[in-house]
Each structure stands twice: as C-alpha cells, then as structure tokens.
C-alpha positions as CSV (number, residue, x, y, z in Angstrom):
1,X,60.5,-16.8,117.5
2,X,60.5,-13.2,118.7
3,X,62.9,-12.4,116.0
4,X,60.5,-13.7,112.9
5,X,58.2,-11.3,113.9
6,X,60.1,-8.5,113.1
7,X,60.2,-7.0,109.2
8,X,62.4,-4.7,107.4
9,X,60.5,-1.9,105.9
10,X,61.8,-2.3,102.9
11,X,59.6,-5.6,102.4
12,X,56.7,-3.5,101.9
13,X,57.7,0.2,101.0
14,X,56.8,-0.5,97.4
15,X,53.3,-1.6,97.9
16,X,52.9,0.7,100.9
17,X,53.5,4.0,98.4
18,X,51.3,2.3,95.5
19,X,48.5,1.9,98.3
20,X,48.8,5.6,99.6
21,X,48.9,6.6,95.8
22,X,46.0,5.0,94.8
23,X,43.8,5.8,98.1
24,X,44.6,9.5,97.3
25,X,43.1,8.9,94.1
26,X,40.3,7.3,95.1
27,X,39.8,9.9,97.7
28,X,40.5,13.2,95.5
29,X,39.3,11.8,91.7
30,X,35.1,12.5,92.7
31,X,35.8,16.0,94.4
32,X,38.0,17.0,91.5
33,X,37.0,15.0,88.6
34,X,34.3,17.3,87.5
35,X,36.6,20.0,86.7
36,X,37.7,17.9,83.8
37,X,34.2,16.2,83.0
38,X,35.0,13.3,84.4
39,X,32.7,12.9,87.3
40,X,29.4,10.7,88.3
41,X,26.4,12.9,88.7
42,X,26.0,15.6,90.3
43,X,28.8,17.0,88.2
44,X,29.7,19.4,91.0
45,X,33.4,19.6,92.5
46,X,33.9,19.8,95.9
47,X,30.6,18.3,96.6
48,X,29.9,15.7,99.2
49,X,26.7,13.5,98.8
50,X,26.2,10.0,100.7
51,X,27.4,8.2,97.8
52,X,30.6,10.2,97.4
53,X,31.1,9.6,101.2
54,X,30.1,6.0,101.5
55,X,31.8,4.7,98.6
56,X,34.9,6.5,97.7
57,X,35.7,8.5,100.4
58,X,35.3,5.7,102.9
59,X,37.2,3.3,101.2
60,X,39.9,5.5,100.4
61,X,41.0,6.7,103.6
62,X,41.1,2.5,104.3
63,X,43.3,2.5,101.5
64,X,45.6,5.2,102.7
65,X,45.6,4.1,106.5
66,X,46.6,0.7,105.1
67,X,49.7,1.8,102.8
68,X,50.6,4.2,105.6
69,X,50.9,1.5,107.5
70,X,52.4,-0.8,105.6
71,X,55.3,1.7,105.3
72,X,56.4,3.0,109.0
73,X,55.5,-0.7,111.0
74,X,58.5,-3.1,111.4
75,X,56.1,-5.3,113.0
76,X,54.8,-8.5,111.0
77,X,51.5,-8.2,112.3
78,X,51.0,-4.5,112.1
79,X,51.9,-4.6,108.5
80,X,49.5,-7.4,108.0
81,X,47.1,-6.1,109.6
82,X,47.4,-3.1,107.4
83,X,48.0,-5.0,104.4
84,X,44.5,-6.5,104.9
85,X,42.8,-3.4,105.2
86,X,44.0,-2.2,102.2
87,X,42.4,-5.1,100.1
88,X,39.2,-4.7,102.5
89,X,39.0,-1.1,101.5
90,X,39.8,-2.4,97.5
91,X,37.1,-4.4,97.6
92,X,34.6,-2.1,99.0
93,X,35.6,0.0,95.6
94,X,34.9,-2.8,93.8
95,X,31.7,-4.0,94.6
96,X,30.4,-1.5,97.3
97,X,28.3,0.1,94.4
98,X,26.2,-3.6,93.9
99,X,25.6,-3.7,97.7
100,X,24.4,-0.4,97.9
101,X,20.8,-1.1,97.4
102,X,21.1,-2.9,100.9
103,X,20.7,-0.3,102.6
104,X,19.9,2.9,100.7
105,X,16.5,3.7,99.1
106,X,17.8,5.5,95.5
107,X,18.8,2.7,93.2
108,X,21.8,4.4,92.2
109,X,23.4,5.7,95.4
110,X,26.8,6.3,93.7
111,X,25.2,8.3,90.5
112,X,25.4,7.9,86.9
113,X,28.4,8.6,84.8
114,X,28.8,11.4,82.8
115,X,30.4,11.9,78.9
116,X,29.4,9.3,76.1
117,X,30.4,5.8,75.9
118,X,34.2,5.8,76.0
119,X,33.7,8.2,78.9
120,X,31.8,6.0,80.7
121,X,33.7,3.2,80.7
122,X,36.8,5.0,82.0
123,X,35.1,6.9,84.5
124,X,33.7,2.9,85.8
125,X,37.3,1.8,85.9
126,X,39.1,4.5,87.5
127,X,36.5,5.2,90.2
128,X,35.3,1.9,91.3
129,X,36.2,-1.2,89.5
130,X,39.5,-0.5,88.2
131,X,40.3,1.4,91.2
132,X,39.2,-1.9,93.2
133,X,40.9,-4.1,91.7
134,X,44.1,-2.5,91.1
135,X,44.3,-1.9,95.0
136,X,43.2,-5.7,95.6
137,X,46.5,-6.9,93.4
138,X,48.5,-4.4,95.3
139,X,48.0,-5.2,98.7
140,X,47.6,-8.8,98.0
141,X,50.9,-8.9,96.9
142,X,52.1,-7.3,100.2
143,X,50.6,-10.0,102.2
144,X,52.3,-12.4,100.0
145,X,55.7,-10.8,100.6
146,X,54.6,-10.3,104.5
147,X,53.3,-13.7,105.2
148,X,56.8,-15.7,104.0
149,X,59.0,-15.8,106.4
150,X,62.6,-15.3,104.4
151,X,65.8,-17.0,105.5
152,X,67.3,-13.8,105.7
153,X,64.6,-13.2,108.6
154,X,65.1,-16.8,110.3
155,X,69.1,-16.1,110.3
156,X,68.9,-12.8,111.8
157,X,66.8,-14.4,114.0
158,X,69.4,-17.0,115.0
159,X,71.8,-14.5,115.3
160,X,70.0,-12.8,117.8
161,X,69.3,-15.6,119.9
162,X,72.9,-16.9,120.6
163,X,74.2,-13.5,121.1
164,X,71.9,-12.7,123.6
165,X,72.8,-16.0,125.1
166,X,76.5,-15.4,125.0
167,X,75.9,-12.0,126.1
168,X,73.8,-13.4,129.1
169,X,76.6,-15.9,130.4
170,X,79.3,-13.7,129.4
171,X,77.9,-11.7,132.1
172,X,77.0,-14.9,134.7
173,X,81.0,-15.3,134.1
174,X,82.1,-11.7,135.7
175,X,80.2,-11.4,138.3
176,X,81.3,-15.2,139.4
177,X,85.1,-14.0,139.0
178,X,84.2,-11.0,140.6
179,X,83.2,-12.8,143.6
180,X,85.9,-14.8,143.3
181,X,88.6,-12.3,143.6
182,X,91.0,-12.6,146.5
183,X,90.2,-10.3,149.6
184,X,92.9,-7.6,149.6
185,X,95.1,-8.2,152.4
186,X,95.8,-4.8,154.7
187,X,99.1,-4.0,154.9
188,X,99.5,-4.8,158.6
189,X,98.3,-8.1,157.9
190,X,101.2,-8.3,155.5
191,X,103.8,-7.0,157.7
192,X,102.8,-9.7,160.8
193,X,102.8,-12.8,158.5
194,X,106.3,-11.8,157.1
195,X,107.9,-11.0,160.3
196,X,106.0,-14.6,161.6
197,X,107.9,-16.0,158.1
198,X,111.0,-14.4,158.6
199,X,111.0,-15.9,162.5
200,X,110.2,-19.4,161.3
201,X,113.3,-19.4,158.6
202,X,115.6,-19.0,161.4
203,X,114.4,-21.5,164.0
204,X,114.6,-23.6,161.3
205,X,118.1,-22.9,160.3
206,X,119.2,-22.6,163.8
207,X,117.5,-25.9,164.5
208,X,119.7,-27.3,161.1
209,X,123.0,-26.2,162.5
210,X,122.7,-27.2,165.9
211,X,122.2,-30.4,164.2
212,X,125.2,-30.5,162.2
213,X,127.5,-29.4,164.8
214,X,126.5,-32.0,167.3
215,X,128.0,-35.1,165.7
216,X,131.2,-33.0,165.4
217,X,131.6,-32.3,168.7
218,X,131.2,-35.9,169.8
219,X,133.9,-37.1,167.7
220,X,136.0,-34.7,169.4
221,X,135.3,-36.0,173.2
222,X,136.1,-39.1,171.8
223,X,139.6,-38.4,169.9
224,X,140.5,-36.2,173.6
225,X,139.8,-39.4,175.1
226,X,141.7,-41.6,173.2
C-alpha cells in the first residue's frame, strides 16, 4: 500500500509545465499588457490596483505553486494536492470577477477592457475566462492521471514488498547460521583429544591381540600334554 502512494514525475510533468506556463501568464499579461493595448483600465503597466492583485495576481501565483508542484513531488498526495490548487486558482480566474461585488464597493473591481469589440473579447478570454478555463482542463486532467492507480504502479509495488521480505529473512537466515557456527576449538584442546584418541586405539588393539593369542596358547598346553 505504501508503494501506490508513490508517483513517477513523469505522470504529471506535462500538465505541471502547462500550469507554470499559464500562471505566468496570468500573473505577467495585466502588468505588461498595456504596452501592447491590451490591458483592462487603468491602461498603466506596471501598475498594481486591488483588482489586479485580487484577481490575477492571486490566482496566478495558485496556479504556479500548483504546476510547481505538480512537477518536483513524487508523492501521490502532494501532487494532488497541487493538482487541486491549480483548478481552485483556475476557477477563481474564471468567475472571481462575478463574485467580486461580494465584497468590494466599485461595481467593476477588475476594470473595463480596453480596444473595440474584437479587442474586447480577446482581452475577456485571455485574462479571465479563457485563462480560467484553460487552467481548469489542465489540471483536471492531472488529477485524472494522478488519481488512477496504473498496474505499472501496483507491480512495482509488489515488487517491492517481496524483496523487502526476502531481504528481511535472508537476513533472519545469517545471523541464525552465524549463531550456529561451531566454537573454534584451541589448539590445546586439539592436541589432548588426539593424544586421548591415539591412547584408546591401542588399548583397543592391544586388548584384540591378547585375545587372539590366548586360544593359541591353550592348544599348545594341550598338544605338550598329549
């Protein structure tokens, strides 16, 4: 089970570097879109209003903690965790602009678009909607991936398990033999029970000829007599 919760990094790398990608987008695009006209009011780069801040800045660095990550954990949970934080920050793009009004006293806390129509419309997609969205799909897909547990992931699993267990009794094993080994015997010890060998061979062969010489000597008497 401890196995499953690891990951490879490669599960998520691709949505990780979209995510980072898109919350530097969202973070950068209202600072420097005005240099290009395309900018909500005020049409000032490099200027920081509560809307900027609340809306697109905010939700951006969510989106960028997220992908980042997404890409170094090898963690399940981590990467879901920032998975989910990535859509949370996604959808803040999307409809943190509606909610506003909740709490802030200008009807329009994120500003008005600038340009004509066409402008418009792009600047709404790219800076909240779009922006939204497209980060939604992203990290929505990464939980997808991260939620699934593969049977590449349940084998290497498996494989852990038993070789930890082999690995375990493999190790129960040697130090059994090693207690097991026979006591090294000094070499005085040796000596003694060799010369008490050596002494017990001949008692026992001296005992095996005195008993094949006594027969023959009584057959002798007995011819002498005769």
């Amino acid at each position: 089970m401890a196995g499953m919760l690891k990951v490879s990094r490669s599960r998520g790398a691709l949505s990780g570097v979209l995510l980072v990608l898109l919350g530097i987008w969202g973070g950068l695009i209202p600072l420097v879109g005005p240099y290009v006209h395309y900018a909500y009011t005020p049409d000032h780069a490099w200027k920081m209003t509560s809307g900027r801040l609340w809306l697109e800045i905010l939700p951006a660095a969510g989106t960028l903690l997220g992908g980042l990550v997404l890409l170094a954990s090898r963690l399940r949970p981590m990467a879901l965790l920032g998975a989910s934080l990535a859509a949370a920050s996604g959808a803040w793009f999307a409809v943190g602009g509606a909610l506003a009004p909740l709490w802030a006293t200008t009807p329009h806390l994120q500003g008005s678009p600038v340009g004509g129509h066409l402008a418009r419309v792009m600047e709404q997609i790219g800076f909240f909607t779009g922006l939204g969205v497209a980060i939604v799909c992203v990290a929505s897909l990464a939980l997808g991936r991260l939620s699934l547990v593969s049977l590449r992931d349940a084998s290497g699993a498996e494989r852990a398990g038993p070789g930890a267990a082999d690995a375990e009794t493999a190790a129960a094993d040697g130090e059994t033999s090693t207690r097991r080994w026979p006591i090294p015997t000094p070499a005085s010890m040796r000596r003694v029970a060799s010369t008490s060998d050596a002494s017990t061979s001949d008692t026992s062969t001296s005992d095996t000829s005195t008993s094949d010489s006594g027969p023959t000597e009584r057959v002798g008497s007995t011819t002498s007599r005769s």
